[in-house]
GUKOLBA-57465 format. One line per field, with one value per atom (N, C-alpha, C): residue number from 1; residue in one letter; atom name; x negated, y negated, z. Coordinates in nm, 2 decimals. Layout:
BEGIN
n <- [NUM|...]
res <- [A|...]
atom <- [CA|...]
c1 <- [X|...]
c2 <- [Y|...]
c3 <- [Z|...]
END
This chain:
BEGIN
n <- [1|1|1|2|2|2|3|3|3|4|4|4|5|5|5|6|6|6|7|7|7|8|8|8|9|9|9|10|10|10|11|11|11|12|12|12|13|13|13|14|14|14|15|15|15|16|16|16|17|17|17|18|18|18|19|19|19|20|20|20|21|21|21|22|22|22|23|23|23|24|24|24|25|25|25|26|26|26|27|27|27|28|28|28|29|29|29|30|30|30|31|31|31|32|32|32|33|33|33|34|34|34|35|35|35|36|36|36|37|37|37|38|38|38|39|39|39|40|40|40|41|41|41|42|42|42|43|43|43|44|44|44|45|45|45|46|46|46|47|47|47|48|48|48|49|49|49|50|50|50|51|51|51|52|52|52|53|53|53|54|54|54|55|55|55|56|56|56|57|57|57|58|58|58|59|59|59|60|60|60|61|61|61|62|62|62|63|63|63|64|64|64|65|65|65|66|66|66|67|67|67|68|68|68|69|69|69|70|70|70|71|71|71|72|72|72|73|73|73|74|74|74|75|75|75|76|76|76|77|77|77|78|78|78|79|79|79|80|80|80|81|81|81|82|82|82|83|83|83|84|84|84|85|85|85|86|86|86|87|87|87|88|88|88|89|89|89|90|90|90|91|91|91|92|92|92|93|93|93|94|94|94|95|95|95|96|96|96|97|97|97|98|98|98|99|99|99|100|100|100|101|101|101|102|102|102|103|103|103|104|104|104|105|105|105|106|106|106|107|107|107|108|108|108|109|109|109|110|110|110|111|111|111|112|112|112|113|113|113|114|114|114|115|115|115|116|116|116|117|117|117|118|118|118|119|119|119|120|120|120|121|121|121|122|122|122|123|123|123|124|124|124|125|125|125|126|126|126|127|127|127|128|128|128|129|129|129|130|130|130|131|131|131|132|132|132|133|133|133|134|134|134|135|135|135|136|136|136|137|137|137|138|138|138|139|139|139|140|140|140|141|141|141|142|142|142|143|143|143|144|144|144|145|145|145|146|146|146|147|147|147|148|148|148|149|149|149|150|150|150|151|151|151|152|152|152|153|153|153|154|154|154|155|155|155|156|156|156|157|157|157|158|158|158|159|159|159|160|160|160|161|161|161|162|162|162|163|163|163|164|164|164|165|165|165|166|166|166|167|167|167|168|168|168|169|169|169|170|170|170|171|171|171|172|172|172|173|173|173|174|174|174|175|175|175|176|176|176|177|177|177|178|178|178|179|179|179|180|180|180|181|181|181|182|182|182|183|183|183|184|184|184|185|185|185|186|186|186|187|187|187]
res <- [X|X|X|X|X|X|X|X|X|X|X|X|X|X|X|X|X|X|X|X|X|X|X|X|X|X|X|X|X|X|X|X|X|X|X|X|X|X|X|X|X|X|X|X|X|X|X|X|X|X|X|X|X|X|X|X|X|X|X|X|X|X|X|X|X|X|X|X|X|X|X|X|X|X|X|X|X|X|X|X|X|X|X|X|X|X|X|X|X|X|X|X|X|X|X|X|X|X|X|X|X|X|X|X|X|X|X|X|X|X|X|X|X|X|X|X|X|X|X|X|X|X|X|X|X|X|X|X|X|X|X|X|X|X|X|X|X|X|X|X|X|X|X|X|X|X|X|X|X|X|X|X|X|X|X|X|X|X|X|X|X|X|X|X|X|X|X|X|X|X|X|X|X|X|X|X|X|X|X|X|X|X|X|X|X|X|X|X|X|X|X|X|X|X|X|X|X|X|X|X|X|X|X|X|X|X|X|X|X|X|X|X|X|X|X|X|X|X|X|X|X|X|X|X|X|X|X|X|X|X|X|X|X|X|X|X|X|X|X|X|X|X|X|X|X|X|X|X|X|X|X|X|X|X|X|X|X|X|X|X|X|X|X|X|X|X|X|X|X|X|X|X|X|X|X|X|X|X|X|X|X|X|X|X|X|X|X|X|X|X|X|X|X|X|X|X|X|X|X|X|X|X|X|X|X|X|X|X|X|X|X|X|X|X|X|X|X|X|X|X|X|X|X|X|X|X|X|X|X|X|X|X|X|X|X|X|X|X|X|X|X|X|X|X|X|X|X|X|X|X|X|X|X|X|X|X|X|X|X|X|X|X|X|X|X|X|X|X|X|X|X|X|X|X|X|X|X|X|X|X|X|X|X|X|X|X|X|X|X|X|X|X|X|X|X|X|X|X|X|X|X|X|X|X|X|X|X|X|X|X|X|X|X|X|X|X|X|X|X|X|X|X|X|X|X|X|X|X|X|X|X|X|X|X|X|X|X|X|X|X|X|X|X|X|X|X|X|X|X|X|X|X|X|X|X|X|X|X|X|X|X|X|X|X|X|X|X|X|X|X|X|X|X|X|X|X|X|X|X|X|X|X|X|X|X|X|X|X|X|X|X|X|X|X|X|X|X|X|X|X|X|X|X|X|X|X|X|X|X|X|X|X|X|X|X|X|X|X|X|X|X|X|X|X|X|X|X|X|X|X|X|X|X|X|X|X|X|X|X|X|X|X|X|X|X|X|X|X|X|X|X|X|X|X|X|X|X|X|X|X|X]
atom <- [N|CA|C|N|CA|C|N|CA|C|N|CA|C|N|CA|C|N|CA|C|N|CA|C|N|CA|C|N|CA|C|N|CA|C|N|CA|C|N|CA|C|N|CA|C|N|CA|C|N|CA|C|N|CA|C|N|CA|C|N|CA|C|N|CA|C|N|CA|C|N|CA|C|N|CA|C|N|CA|C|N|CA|C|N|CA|C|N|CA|C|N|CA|C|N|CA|C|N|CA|C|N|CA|C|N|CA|C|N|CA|C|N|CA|C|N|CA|C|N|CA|C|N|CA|C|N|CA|C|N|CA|C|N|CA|C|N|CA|C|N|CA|C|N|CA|C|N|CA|C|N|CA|C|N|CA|C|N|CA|C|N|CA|C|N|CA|C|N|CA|C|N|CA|C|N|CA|C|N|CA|C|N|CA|C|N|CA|C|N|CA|C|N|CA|C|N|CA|C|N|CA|C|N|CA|C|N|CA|C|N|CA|C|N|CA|C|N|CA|C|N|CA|C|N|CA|C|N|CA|C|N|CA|C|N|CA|C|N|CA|C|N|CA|C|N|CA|C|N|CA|C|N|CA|C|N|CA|C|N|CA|C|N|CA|C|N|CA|C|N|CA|C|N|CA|C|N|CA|C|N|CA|C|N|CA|C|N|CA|C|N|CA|C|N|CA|C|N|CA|C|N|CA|C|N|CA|C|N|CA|C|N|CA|C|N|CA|C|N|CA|C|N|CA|C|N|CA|C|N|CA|C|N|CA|C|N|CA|C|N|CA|C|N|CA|C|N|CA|C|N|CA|C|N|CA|C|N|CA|C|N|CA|C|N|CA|C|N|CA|C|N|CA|C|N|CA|C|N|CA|C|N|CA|C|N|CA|C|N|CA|C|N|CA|C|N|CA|C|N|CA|C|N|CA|C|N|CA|C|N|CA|C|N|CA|C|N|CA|C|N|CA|C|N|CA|C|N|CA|C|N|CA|C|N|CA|C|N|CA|C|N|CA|C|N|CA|C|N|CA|C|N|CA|C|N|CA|C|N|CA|C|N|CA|C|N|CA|C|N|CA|C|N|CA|C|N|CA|C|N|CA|C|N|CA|C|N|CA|C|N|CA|C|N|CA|C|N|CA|C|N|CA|C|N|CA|C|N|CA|C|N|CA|C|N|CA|C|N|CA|C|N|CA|C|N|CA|C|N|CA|C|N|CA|C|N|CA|C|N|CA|C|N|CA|C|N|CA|C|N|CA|C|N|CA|C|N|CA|C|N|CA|C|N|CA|C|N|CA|C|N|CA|C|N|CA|C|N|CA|C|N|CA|C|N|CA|C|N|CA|C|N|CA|C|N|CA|C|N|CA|C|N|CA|C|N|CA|C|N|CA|C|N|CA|C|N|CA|C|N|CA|C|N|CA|C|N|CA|C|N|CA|C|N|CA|C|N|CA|C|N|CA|C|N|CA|C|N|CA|C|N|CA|C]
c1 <- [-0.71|-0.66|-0.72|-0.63|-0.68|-0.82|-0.86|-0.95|-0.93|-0.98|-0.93|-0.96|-0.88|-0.87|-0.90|-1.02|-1.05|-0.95|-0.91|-0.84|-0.89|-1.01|-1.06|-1.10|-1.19|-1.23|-1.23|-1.21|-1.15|-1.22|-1.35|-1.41|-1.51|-1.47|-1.49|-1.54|-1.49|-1.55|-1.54|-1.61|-1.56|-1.54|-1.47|-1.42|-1.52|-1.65|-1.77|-1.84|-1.79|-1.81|-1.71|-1.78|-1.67|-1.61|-1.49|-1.40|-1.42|-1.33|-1.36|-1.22|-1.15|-0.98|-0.92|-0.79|-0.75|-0.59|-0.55|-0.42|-0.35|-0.30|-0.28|-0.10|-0.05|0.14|0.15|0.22|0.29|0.43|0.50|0.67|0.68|0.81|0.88|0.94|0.93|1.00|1.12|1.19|1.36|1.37|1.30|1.33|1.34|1.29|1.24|1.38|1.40|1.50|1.58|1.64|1.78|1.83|1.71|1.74|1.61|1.68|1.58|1.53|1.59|1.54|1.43|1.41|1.25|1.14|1.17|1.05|1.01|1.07|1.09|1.02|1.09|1.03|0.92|0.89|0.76|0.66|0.65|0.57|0.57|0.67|0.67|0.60|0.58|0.51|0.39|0.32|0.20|0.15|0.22|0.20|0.15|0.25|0.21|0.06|0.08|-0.03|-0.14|-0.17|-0.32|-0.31|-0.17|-0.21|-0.25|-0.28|-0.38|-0.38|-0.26|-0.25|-0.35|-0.43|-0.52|-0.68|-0.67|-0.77|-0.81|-0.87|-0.86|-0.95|-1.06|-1.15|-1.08|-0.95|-0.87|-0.79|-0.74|-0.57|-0.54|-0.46|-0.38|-0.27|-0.22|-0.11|-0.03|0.05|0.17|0.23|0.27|0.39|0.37|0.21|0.12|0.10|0.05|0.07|0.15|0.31|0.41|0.46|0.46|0.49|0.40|0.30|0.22|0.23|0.28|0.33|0.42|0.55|0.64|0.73|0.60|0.58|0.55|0.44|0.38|0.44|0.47|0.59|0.72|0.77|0.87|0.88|0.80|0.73|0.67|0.61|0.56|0.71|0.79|0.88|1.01|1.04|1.08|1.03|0.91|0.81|0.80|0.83|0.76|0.82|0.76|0.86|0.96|0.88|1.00|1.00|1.13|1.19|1.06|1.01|0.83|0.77|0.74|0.57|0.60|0.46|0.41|0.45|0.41|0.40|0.27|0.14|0.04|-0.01|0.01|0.00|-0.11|-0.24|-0.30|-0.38|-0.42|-0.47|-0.60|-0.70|-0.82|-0.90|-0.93|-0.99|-1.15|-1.23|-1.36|-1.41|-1.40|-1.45|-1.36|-1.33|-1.25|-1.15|-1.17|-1.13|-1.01|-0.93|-0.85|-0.79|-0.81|-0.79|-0.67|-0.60|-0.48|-0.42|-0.41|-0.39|-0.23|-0.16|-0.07|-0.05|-0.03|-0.08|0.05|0.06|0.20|0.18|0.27|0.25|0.35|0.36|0.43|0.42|0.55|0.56|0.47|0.46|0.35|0.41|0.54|0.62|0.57|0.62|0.58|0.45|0.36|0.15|0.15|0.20|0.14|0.22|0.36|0.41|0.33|0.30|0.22|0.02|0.03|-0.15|-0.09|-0.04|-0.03|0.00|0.08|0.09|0.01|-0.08|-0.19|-0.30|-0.32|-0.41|-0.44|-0.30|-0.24|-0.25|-0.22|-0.24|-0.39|-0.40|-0.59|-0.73|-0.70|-0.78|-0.73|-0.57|-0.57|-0.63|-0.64|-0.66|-0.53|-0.57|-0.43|-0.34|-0.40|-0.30|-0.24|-0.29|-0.26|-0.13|-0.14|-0.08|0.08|0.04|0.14|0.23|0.16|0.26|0.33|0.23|0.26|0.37|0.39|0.52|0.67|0.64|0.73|0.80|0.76|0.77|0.81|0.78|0.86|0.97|1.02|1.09|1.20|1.19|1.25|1.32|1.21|1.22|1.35|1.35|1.39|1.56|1.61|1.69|1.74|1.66|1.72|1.75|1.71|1.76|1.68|1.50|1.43|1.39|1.44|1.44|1.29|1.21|1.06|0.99|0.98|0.94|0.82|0.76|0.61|0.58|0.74|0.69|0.65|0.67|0.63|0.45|0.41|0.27|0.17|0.24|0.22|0.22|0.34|0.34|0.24|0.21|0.10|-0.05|-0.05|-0.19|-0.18|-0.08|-0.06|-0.01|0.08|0.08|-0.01|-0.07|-0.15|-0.30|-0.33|-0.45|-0.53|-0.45|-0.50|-0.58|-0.73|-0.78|-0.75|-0.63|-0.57|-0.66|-0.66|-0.70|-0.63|-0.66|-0.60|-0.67|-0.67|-0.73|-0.55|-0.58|-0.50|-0.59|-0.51|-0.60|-0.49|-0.51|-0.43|-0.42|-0.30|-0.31|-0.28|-0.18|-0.12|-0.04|-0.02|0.09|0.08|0.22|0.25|0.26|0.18|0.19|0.07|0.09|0.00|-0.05|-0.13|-0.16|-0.17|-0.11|-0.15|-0.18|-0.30|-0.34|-0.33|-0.30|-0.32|-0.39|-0.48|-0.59|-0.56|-0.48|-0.53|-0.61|-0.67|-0.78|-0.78|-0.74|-0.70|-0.85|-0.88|-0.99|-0.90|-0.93|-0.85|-0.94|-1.07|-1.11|-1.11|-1.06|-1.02|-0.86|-0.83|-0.69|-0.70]
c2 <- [2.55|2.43|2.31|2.24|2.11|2.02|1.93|1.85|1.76|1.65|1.50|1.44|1.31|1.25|1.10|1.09|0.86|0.80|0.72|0.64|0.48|0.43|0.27|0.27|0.19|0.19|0.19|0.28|0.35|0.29|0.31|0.27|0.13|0.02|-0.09|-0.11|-0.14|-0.14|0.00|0.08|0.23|0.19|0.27|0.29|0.28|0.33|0.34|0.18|0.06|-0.04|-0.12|-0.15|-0.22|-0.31|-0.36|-0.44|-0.55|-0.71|-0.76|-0.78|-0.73|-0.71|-0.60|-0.51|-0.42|-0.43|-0.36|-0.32|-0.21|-0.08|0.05|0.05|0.11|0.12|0.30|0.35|0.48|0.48|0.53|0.54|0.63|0.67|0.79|0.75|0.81|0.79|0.81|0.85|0.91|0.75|0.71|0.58|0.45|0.45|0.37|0.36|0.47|0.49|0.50|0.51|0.50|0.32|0.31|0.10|0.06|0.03|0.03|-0.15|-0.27|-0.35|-0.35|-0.20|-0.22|-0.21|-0.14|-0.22|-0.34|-0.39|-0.57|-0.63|-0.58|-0.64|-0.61|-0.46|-0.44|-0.54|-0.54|-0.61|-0.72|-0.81|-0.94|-0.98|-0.85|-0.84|-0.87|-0.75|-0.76|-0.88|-0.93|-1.07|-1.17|-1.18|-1.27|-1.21|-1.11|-1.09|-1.18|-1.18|-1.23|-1.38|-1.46|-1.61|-1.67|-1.75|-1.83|-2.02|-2.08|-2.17|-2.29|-2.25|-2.38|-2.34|-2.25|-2.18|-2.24|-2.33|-2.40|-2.37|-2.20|-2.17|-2.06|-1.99|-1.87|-1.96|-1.88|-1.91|-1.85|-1.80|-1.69|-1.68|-1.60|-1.61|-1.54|-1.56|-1.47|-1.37|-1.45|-1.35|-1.28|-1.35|-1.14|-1.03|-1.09|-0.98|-0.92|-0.95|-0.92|-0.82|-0.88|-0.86|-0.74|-0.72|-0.59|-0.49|-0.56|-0.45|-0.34|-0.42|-0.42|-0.29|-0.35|-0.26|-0.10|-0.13|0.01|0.10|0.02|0.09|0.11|0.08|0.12|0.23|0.23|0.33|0.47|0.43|0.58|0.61|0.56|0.58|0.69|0.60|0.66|0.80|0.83|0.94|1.01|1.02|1.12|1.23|1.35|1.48|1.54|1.53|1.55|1.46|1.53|1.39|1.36|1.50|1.47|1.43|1.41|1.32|1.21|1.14|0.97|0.93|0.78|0.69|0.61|0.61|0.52|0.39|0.30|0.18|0.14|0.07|-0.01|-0.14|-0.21|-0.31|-0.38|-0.41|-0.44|-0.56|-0.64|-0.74|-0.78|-0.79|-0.81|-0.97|-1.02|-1.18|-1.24|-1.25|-1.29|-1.20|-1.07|-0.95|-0.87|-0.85|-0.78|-0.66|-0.54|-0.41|-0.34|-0.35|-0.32|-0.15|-0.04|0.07|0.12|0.20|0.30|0.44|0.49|0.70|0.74|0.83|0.92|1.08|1.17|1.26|1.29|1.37|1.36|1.48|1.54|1.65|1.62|1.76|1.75|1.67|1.60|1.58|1.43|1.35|1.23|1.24|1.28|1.26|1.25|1.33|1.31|1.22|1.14|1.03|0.89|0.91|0.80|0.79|0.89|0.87|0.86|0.89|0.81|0.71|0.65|0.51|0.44|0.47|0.40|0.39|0.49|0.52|0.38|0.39|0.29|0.18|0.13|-0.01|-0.03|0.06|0.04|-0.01|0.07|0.05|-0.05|-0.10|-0.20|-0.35|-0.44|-0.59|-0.64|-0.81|-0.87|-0.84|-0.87|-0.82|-0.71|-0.64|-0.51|-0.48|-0.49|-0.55|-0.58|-0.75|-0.78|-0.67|-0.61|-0.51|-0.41|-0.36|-0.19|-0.27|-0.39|-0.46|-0.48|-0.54|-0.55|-0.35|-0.28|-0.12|-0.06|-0.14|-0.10|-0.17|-0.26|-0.35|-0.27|-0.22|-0.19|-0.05|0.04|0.19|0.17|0.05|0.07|0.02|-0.08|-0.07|0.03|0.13|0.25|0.33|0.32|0.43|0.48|0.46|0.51|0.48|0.54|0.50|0.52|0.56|0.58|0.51|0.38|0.29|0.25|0.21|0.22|0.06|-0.01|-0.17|-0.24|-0.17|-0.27|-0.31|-0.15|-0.17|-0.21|-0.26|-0.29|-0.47|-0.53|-0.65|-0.69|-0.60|-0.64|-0.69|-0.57|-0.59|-0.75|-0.72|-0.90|-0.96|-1.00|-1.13|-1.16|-1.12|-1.13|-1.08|-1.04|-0.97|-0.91|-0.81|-0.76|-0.64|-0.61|-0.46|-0.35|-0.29|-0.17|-0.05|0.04|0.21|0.28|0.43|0.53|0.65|0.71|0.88|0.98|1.07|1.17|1.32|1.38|1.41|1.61|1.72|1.84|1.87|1.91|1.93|2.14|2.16|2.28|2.29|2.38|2.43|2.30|2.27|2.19|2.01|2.01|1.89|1.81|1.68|1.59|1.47|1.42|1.30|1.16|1.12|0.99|0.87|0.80|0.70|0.57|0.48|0.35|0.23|0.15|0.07|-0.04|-0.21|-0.29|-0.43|-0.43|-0.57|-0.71|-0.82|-0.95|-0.98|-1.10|-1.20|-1.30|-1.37|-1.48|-1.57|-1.62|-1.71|-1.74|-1.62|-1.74|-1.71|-1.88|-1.87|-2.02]
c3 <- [-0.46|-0.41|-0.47|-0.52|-0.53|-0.45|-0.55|-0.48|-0.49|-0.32|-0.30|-0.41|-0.42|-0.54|-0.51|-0.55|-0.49|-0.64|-0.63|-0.71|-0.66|-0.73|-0.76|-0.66|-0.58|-0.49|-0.31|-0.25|-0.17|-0.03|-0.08|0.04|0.08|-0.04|-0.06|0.07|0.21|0.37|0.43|0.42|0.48|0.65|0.71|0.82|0.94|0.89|0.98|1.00|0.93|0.98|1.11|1.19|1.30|1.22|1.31|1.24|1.35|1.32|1.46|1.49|1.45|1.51|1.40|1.45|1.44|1.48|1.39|1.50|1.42|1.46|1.40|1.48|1.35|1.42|1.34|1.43|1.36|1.36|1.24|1.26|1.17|1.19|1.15|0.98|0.91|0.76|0.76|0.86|0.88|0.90|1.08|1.09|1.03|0.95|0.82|0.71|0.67|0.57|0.66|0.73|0.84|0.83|0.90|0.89|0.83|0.69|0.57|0.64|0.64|0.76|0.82|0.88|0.95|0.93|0.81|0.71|0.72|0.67|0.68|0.78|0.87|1.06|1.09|1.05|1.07|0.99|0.84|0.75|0.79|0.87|0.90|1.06|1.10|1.25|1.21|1.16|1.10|1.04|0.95|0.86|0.98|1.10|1.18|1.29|1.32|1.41|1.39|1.25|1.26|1.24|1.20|1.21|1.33|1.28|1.36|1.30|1.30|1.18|1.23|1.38|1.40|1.33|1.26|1.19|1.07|1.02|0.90|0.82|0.84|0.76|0.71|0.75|0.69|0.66|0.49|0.43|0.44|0.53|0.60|0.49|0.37|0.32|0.39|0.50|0.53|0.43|0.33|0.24|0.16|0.16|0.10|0.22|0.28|0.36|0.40|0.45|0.47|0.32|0.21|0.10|0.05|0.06|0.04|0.17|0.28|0.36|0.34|0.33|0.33|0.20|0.08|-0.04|0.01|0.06|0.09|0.23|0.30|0.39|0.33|0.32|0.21|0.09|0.04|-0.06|0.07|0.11|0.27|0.30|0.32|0.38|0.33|0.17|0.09|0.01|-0.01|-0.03|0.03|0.16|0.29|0.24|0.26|0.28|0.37|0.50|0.60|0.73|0.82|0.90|1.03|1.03|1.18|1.13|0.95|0.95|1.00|0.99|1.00|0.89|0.91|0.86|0.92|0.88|0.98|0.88|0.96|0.92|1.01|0.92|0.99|0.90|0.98|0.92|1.00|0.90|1.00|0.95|1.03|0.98|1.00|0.86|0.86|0.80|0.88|0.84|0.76|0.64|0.59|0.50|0.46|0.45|0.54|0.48|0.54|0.45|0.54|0.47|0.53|0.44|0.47|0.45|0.47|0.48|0.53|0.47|0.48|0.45|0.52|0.50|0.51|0.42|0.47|0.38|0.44|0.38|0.24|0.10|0.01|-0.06|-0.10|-0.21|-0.35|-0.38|-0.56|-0.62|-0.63|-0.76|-0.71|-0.63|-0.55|-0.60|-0.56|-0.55|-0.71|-0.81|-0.91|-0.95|-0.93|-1.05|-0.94|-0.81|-0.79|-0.83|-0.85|-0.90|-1.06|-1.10|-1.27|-1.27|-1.20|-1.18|-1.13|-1.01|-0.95|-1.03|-1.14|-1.20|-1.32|-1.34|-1.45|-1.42|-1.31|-1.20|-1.18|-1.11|-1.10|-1.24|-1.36|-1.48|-1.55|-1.54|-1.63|-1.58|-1.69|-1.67|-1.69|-1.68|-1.66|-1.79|-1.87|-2.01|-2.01|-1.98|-1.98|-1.86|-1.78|-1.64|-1.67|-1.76|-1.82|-1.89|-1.98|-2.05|-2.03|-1.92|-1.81|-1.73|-1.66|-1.60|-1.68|-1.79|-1.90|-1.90|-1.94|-1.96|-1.85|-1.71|-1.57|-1.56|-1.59|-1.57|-1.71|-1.79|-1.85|-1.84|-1.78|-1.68|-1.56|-1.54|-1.43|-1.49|-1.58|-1.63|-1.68|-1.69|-1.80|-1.67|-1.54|-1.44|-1.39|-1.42|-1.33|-1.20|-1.13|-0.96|-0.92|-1.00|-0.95|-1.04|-1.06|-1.13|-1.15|-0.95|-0.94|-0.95|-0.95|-1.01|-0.86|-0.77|-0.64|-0.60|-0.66|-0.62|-0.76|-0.89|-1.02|-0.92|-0.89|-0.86|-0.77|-0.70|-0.58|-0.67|-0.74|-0.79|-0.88|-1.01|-1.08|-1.05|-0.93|-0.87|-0.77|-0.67|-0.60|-0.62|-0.65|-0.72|-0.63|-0.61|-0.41|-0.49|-0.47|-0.46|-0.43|-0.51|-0.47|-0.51|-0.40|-0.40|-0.34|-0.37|-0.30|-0.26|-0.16|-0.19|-0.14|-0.19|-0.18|-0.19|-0.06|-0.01|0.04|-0.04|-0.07|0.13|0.17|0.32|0.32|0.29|0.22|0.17|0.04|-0.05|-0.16|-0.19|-0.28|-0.16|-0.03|0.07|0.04|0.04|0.01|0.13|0.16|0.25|0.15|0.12|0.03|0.15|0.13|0.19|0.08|0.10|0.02|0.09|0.02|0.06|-0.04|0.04|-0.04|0.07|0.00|0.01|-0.01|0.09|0.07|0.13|0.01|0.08|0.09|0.22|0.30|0.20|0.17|0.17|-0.04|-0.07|-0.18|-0.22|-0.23|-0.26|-0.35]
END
């Protein structure tokens, strides 16, 4: 059997530190892909939970957060293997940090074209970034529906600390978790 796989830094705040706010959602990937929309609503829930616009020591970007939600729900959703898994979304906030997390479960063929790609997102710099985007963007013109450019954008336009673990459950079933990292305090 396979062994878990950290992809960049995973546990940048591990789980064993308190957080001083939280909020955890579960949904169905049927649900999701049914009214592709709820994505959306969801990401845009979340986005708002945590403003606070009389807050003038956070820059709360809404549309990243929403926008890297929205990505990664979407992607869980579409990935999942079957119609009972999850989808667990959560998000937690440490001072000015915010750790954003989405888990879902995914066939072999799914786990390995997203750890090549993550892998590929993760090591490059911006230049690089630039070029691996140009190559997607052009993938995707030619017909590839598995492109990989949503969580490529996250990382160079927003420059969010993306990681992953993936983690073997049985057979050819996978748990992919994704972890990105907004500091509120520099923008």
């Amino acid at each position: 059997m396979m062994q878990e796989i950290i992809l960049g830094d995973y546990d940048l705040i591990p789980d064993t530190i308190p957080s001083e706010g939280e909020l955890h959602l579960r949904v169905k990937p049927i649900d999701m892909v049914t009214y592709w929309r709820r994505c959306g609503a969801v990401a845009n829930f979340i986005a708002n939970f945590y403003r606070n616009p009389q807050d003038e020591i956070y820059h709360l970007n809404e549309n990243l957060i929403s926008t890297t939600f929205n990505e990664l729900i979407e992607n869980a959703a579409k990935y999942s293997t079957k119609r009972d898994s999850d989808i667990d979304i959560s998000l937690k906030l440490y001072n000015t940090i915010l750790k954003m997390e989405v888990e879902n479960i995914c066939s072999q063929k799914h786990m390995e074209a997203f750890q090549k790609s993550m892998e590929k997102i993760i090591d490059s710099d911006n230049d690089e970034l630039d070029n691996f985007y140009l190559n997607k963007i052009e993938a995707k013109h030619a017909g590839d529906k598995d492109s990989g450019i949503g969580l490529l954008m996250l990382k160079k336009d927003y420059s969010l600390q993306l990681s992953a673990k993936i983690t073997p459950i049985e057979g050819e079933v996978y748990r992919v978790s994704v972890h990105a990292y907004y500091n509120m305090s520099v923008e």
